[in-house]
C-alpha positions in Angstrom: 0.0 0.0 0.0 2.7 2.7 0.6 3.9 2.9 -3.1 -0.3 4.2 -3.2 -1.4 6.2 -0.1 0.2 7.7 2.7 -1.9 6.7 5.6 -4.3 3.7 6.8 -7.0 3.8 9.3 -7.9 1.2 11.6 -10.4 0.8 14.6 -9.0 1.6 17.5 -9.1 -2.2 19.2 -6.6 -3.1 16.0 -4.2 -0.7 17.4 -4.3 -0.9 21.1 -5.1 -3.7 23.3 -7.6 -3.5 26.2 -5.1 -3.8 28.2 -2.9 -0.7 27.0 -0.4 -2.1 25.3 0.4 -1.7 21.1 -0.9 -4.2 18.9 2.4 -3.8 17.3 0.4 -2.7 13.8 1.6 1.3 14.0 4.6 0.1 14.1 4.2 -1.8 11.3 2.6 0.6 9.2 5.4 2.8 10.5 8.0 1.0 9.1 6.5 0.8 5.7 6.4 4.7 5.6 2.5 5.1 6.5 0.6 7.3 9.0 -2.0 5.8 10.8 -5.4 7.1 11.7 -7.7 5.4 14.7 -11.5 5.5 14.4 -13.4 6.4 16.7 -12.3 7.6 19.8 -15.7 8.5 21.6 -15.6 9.2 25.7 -18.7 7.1 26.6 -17.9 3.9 28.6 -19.8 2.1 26.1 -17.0 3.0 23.5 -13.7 2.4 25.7 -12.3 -0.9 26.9 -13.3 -2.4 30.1 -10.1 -1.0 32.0 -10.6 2.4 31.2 -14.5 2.5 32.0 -16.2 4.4 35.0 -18.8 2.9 36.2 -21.2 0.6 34.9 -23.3 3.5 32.9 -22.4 2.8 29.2 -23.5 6.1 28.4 -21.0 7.5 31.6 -18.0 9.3 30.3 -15.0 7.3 30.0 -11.2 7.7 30.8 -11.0 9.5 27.6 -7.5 11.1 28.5 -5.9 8.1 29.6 -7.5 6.6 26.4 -5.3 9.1 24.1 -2.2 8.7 26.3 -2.1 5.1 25.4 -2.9 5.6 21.7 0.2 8.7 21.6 2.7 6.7 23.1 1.3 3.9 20.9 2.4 6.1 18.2 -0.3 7.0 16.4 -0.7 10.0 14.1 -4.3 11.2 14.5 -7.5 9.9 15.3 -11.2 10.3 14.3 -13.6 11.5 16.9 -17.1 12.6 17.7 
């Protein structure tokens, strides 16, 4: 794909675990000269993994921050939001 675009995008479980830690595709992508873009970062519980939830109200706001943390030092390049 890199000889034809210059970024992918990828659901956000492809790129982090629940747990925090990189699915190792950035890097990937990253070593192939491509950006990536994560889709959708959204601060409801309903929308973040089970570790980074508050409370049992899936319509509760999340641990949005700490969810971007672990995506930037993941190493992504951007993410889609609403």
């Amino acid at each position: 794909l890199a000889g034809h675009v210059d970024a992918i995008g990828a659901e956000l479980p492809l790129l982090v675990t629940p747990a925090g830690q990189p699915t190792g595709l950035i890097a990937r992508a990253h070593a192939a000269g491509l950006k990536v873009h994560g889709w959708t970062l959204r601060r409801e519980n309903h929308f973040l993994p089970p570790p980074l939830r508050n409370g049992a109200d899936p319509a509760a706001a999340g641990q949005i921050a700490r969810a971007w943390e672990l995506l930037k030092a993941a190493g992504i390049d951007g993410v889609f939001t609403d």
